[in-house]
Structures are given as structure tokens and as C-alpha cells.
N, C-alpha and C positions, 0 to 999 in steps of 0.2 A: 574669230573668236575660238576657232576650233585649234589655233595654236595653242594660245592663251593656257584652253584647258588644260590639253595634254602639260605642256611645261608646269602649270600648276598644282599638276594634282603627283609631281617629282616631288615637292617641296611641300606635303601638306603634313607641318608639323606646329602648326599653332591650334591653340585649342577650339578658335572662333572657326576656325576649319570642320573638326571636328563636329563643333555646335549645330555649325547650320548642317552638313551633311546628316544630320540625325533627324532632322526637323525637314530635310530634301531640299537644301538651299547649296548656292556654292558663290563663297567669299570670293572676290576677285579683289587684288590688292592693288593699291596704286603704286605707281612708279615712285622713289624720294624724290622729294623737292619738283613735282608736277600737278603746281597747283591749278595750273590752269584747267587740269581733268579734274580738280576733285570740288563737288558743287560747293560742301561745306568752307570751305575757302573765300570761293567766290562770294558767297552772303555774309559773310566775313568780313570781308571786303566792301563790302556796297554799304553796309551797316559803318563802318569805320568811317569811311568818305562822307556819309551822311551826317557822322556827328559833328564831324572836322568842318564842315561847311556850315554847319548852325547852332555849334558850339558859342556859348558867350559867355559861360560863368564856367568856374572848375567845380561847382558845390556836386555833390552826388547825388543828389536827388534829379539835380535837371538832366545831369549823366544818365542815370537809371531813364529818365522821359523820352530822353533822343535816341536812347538803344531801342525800346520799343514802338518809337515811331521810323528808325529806324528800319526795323525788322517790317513793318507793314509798309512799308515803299518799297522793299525789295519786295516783297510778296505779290503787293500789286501791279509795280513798272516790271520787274521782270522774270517772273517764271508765270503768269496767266497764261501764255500761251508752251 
């Protein structure tokens, strides 16, 4: 991690850099196209899978149903631990 820093604090010209540094935080960016590191992806994914697999009509309301139960099967199959 101590590479990470040093390299990233070369390149600290975004303003979310800034932000957290004033608040004592430091942004660590993801690699492009690595989504396998980045979690919001991942629940993204598991959300998607979920609808596709119990999807039966195209109307949006039952859309809007399965995103949210959706999001509470990733929630509970897999980040609990």
C-alpha cells in the first residue's frame, strides 16, 4: 500500500483528492476496466444475474420489484460475512 501512496499522491490533481484530504481521507483509485476490485460492480452484477434469472414480464414495475429484491440477496448471500 505504501507504493500505491507514494505513486498517488504524484498524480493528486482531481478535486475528490483534494476533498477527502481536507476531511483526512485519501482516495485510492481503481485500475480502468478492473472490475473485479471494484465492489460497486460486483452488486451490480449479482443484482443483474438476479433479475435475469426471475425476470418474467418486461413491465417496470416488476423491474423496479426484482432490483430490490435483488439488492437484498446480494446483501444477505454475500457480503454478511
Amino acid at each position: 500500500m505504501g507504493f500505491v501512496y507514494r505513486v498517488c499522491t504524484l498524480y493528486d490533481k482531481y478535486k475528490i483528492n483534494k476533498m477527502g484530504k481536507e476531511r483526512g481521507h485519501t482516495v485510492l483509485h481503481l485500475l480502468p476496466y478492473q472490475c473485479e476490485l471494484n465492489l460497486t460492480e460486483l452488486v451490480w452484477a449479482e443484482v443483474k444475474r438476479y433479475i435475469k434469472l426471475n425476470k418474467t414480464t418486461f413491465k417496470i414495475k416488476n423491474i423496479k420489484e426484482l432490483i430490490h429484491k435483488g439488492f437484498e440477496q446480494v446483501a444477505l448471500q454475500k457480503w454478511r460475512n
